[in-house]
SEZATOR-227206 format. One record per residue (C-alpha): residue number from 1; residue in one letter; chain; x, y, z. Coordinates in steps of 0.02 Angstrom, whole numbers. Layout:
# SEZATOR-227206
<rec resi="NUM" resn="A" chain="A" u="X" v="Y" w="Z"/>
...
***
This chain:
# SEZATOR-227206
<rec resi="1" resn="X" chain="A" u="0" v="0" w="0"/>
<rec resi="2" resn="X" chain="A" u="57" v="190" w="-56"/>
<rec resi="3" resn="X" chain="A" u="58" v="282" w="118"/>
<rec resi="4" resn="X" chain="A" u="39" v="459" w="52"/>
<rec resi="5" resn="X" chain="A" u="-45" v="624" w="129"/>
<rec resi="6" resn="X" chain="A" u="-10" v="775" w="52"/>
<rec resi="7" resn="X" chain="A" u="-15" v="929" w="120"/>
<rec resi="8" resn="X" chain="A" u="-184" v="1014" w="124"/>
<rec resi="9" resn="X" chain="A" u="-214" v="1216" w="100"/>
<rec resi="10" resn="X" chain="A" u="-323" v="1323" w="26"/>
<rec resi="11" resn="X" chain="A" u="-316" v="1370" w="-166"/>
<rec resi="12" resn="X" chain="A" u="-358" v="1506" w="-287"/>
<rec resi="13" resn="X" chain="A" u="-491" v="1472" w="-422"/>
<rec resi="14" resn="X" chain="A" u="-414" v="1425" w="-567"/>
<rec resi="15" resn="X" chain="A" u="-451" v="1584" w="-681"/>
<rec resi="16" resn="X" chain="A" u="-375" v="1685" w="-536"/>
<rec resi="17" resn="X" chain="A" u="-211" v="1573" w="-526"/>
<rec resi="18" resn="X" chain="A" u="-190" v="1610" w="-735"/>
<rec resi="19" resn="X" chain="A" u="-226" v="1797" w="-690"/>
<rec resi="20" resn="X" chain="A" u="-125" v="1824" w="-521"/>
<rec resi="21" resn="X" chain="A" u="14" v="1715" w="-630"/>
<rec resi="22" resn="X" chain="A" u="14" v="1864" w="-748"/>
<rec resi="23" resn="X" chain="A" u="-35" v="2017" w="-632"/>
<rec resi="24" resn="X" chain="A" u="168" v="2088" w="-652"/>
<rec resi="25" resn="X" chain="A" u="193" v="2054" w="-831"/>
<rec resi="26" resn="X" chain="A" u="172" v="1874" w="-830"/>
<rec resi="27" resn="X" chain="A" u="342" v="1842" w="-717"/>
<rec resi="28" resn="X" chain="A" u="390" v="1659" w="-693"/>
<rec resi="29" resn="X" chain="A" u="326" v="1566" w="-570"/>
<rec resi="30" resn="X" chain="A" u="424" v="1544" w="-423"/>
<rec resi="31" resn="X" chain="A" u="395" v="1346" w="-391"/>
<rec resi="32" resn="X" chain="A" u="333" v="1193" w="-501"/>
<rec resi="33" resn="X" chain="A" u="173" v="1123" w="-400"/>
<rec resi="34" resn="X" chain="A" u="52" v="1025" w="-438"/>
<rec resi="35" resn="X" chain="A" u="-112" v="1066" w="-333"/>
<rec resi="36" resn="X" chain="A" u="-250" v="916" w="-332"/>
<rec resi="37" resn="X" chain="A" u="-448" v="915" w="-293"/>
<rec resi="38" resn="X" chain="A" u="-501" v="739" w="-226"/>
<rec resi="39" resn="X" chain="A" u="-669" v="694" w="-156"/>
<rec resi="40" resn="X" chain="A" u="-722" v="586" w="-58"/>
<rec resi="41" resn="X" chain="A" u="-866" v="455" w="-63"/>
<rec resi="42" resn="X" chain="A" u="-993" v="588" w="28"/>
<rec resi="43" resn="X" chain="A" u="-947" v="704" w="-94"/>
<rec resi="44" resn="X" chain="A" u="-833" v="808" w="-14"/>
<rec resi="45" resn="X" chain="A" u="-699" v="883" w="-100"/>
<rec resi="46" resn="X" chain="A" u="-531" v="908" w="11"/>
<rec resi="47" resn="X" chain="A" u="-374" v="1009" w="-85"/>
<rec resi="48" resn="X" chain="A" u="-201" v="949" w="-83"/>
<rec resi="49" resn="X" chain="A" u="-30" v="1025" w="-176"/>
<rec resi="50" resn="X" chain="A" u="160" v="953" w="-211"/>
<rec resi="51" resn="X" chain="A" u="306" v="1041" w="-244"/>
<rec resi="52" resn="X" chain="A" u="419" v="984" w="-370"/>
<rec resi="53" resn="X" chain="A" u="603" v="989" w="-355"/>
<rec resi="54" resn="X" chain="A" u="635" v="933" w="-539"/>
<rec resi="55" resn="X" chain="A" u="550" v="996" w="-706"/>
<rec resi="56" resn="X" chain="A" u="637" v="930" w="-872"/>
<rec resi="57" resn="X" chain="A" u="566" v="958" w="-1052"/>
<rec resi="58" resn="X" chain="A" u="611" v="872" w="-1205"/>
<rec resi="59" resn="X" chain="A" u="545" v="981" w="-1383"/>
<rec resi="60" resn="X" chain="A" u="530" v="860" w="-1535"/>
<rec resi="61" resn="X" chain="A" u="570" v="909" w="-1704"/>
<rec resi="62" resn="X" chain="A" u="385" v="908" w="-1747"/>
<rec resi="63" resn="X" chain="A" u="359" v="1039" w="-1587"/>
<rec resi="64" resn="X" chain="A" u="286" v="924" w="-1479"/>
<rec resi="65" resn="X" chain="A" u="320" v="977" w="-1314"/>
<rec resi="66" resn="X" chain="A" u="360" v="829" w="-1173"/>
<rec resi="67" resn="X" chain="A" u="382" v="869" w="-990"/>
<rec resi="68" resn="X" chain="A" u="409" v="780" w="-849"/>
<rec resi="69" resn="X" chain="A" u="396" v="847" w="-641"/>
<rec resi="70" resn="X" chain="A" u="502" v="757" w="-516"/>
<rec resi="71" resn="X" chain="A" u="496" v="751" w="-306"/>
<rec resi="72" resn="X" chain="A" u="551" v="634" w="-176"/>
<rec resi="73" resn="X" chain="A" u="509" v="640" w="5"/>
<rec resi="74" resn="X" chain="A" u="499" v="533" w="162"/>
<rec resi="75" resn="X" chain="A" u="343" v="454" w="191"/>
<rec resi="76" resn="X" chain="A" u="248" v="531" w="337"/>
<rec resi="77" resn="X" chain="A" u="168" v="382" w="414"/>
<rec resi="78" resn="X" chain="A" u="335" v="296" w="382"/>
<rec resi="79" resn="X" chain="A" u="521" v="399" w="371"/>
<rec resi="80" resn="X" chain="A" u="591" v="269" w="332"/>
<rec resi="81" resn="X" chain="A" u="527" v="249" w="144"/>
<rec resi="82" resn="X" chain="A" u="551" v="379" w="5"/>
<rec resi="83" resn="X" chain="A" u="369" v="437" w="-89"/>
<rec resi="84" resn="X" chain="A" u="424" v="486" w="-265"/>
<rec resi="85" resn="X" chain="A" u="316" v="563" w="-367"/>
<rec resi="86" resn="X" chain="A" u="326" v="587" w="-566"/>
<rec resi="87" resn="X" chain="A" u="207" v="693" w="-706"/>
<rec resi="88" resn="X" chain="A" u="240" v="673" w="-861"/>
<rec resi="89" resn="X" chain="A" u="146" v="779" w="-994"/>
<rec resi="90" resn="X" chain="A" u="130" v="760" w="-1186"/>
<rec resi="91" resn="X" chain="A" u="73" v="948" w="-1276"/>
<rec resi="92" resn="X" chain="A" u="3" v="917" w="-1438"/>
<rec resi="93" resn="X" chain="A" u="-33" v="1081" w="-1496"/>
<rec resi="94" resn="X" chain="A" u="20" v="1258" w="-1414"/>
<rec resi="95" resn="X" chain="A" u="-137" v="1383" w="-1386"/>
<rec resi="96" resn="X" chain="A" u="-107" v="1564" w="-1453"/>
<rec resi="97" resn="X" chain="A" u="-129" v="1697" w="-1323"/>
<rec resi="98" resn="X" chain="A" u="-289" v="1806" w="-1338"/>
<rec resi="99" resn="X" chain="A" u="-346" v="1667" w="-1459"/>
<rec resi="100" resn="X" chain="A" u="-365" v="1493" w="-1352"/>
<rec resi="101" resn="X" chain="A" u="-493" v="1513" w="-1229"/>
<rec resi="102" resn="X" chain="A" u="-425" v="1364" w="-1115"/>
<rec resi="103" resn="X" chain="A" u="-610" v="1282" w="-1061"/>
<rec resi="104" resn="X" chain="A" u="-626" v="1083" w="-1052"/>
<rec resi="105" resn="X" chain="A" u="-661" v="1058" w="-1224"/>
<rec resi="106" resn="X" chain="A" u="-480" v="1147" w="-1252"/>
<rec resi="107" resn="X" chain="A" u="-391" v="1000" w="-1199"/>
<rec resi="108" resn="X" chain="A" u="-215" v="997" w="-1269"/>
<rec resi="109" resn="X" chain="A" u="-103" v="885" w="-1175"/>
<rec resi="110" resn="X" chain="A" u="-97" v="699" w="-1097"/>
<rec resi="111" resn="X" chain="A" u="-46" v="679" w="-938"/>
<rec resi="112" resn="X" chain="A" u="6" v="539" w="-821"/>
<rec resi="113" resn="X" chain="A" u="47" v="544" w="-658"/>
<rec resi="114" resn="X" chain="A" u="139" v="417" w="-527"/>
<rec resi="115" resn="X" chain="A" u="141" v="388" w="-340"/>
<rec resi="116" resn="X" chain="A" u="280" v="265" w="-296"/>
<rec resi="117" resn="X" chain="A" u="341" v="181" w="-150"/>
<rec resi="118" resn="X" chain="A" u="448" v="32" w="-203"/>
<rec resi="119" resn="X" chain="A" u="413" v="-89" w="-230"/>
<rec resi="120" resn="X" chain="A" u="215" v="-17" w="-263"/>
<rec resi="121" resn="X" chain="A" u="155" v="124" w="-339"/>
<rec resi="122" resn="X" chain="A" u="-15" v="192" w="-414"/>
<rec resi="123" resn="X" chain="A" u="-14" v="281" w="-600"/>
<rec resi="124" resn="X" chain="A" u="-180" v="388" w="-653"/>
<rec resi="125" resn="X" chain="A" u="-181" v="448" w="-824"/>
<rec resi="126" resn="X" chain="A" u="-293" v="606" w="-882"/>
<rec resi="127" resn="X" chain="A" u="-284" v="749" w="-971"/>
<rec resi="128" resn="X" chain="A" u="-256" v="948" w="-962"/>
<rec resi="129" resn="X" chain="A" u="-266" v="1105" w="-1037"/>
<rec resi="130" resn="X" chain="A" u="-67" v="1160" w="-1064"/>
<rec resi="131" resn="X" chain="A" u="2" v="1341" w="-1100"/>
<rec resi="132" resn="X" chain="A" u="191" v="1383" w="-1090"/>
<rec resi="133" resn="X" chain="A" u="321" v="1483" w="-1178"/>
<rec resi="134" resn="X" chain="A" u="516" v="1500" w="-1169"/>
<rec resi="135" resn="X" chain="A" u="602" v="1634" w="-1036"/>
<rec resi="136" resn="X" chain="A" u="723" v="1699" w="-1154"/>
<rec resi="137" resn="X" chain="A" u="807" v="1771" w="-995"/>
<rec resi="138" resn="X" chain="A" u="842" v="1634" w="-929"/>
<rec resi="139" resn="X" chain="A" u="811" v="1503" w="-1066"/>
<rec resi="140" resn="X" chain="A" u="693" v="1394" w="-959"/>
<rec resi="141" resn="X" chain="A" u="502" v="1350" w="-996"/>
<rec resi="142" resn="X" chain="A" u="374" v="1426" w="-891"/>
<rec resi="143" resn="X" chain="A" u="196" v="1377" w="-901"/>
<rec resi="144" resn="X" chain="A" u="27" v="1337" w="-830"/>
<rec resi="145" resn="X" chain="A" u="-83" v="1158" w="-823"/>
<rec resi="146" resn="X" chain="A" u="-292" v="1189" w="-818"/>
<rec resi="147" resn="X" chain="A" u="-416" v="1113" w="-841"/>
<rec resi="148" resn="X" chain="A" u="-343" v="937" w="-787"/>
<rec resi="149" resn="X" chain="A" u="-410" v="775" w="-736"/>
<rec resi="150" resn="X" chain="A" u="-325" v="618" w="-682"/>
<rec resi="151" resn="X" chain="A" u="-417" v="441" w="-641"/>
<rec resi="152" resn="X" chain="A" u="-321" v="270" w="-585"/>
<rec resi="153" resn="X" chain="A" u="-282" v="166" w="-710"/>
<rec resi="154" resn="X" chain="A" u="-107" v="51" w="-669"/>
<rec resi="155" resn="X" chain="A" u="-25" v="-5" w="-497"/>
<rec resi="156" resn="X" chain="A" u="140" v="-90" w="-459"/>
<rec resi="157" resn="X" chain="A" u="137" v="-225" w="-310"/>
<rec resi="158" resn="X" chain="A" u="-33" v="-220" w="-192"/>
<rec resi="159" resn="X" chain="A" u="-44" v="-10" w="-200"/>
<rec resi="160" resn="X" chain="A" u="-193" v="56" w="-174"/>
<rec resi="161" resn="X" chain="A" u="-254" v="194" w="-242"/>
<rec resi="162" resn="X" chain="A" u="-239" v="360" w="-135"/>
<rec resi="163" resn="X" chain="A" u="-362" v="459" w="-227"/>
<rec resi="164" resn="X" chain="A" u="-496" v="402" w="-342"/>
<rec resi="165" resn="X" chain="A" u="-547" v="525" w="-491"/>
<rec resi="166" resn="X" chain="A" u="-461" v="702" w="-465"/>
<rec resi="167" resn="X" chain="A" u="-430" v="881" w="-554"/>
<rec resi="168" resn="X" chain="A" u="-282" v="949" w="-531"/>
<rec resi="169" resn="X" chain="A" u="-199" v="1140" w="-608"/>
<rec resi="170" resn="X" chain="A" u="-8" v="1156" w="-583"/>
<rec resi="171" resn="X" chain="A" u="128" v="1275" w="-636"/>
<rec resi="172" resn="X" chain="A" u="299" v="1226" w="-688"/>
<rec resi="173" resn="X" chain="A" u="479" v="1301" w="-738"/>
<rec resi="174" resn="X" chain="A" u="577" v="1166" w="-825"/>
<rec resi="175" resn="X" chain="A" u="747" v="1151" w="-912"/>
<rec resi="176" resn="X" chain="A" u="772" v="1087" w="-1058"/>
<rec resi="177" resn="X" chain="A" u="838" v="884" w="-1020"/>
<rec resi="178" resn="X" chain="A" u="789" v="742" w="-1142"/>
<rec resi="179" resn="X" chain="A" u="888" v="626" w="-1058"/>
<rec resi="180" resn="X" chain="A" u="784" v="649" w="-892"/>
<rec resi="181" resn="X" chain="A" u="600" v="643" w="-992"/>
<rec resi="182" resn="X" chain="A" u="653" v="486" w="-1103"/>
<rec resi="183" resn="X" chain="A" u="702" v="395" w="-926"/>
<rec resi="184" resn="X" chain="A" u="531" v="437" w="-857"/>
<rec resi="185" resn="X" chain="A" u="451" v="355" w="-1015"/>
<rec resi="186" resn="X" chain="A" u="504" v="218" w="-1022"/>
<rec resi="187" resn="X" chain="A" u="501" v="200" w="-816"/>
<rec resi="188" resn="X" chain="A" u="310" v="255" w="-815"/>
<rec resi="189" resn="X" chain="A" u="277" v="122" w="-980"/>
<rec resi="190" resn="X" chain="A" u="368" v="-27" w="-914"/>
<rec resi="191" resn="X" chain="A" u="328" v="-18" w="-705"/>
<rec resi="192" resn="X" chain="A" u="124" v="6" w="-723"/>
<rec resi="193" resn="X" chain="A" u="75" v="-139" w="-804"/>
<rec resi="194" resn="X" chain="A" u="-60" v="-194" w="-675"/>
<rec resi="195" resn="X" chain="A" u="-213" v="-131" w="-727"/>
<rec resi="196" resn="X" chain="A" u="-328" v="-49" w="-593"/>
<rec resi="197" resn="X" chain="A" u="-514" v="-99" w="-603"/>
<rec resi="198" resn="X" chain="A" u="-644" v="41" w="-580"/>
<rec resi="199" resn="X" chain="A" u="-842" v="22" w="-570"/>
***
């Protein structure tokens, strides 16, 4: 069994993240995190977020855009194990500012994202609503996920599933690494292989 509990706070709507994101002339954001909206089965919905520590993107020579988030950190119901989580993201086509109005029929990316505790480990797979462009200060990619949703769909060993059915928004500042996004490929395809049964 995953034994994860992310931190809980309060969040911003999503329009109001985009806007607040670009209040000073749409500065980079300060952290890569990943903020999640689970419920539970009386309907509740209870708000969680994770910072990420490492954001790598890989550009194809057909412009799609890959990107993977990295974190580790001790398990708080047990120090002794490491909870690593991994998104990875596939863009298929970049919105144009003042153009793409990013709603849930805008949906522009794939997205999968992994909870593991060796040997176990959950992976949900959804989608999102992606908008980035390149800092040419400092060379990095700086965007947004909206719009997203994320459902189980593979475990490793006897995990069980931490969630259910989420949304989820992020922001992200990555560096250009292909080495570091091909490696979470081909981790993410070859680990999940257990499917996870829904109703």
């Amino acid at each position: 069994m995953i034994p994860v509990r992310l931190a809980s706070q309060w969040r911003y709507p999503t329009p109001l993240l985009a806007v607040l994101l670009c209040a000073a002339g749409c500065q980079s954001p300060k952290v890569t995190r990943i903020e999640l909206t689970t419920f539970g089965t009386d309907g509740e919905s209870q708000l969680h977020y994770s910072n990420f520590t490492r954001a790598s993107y890989r550009l194809s020579a057909g412009h799609t855009l890959e990107l993977v988030l990295r974190t580790e950190r001790p398990s708080s119901l047990d120090p002794t194990q490491t909870i690593t989580q991994i998104v990875y993201v596939k863009n298929f086509w970049k919105p144009i500012p003042g153009t793409t109005y990013a709603d849930g029929s805008q949906i522009n990316a794939r997205v999968q994202y992994a909870l593991l505790t060796p040997p176990t480990g959950v992976r949900y797979d959804g989608s999102a609503f992606v908008y980035y462009r390149f800092d040419r200060r400092t060379g990095q990619l700086v965007g947004t996920l909206e719009e997203g949703t994320l459902s189980p769909r593979y475990r490793m060993g006897d995990a069980v599933d931490p969630f259910g059915p989420c949304r989820f928004s992020g922001t992200f500042f990555a560096s250009e690494d292909p080495g570091d996004v091909i490696s979470a490929i081909q981790m993410l395809d070859s680990q999940f292989y257990q499917p996870i049964e829904t109703n």
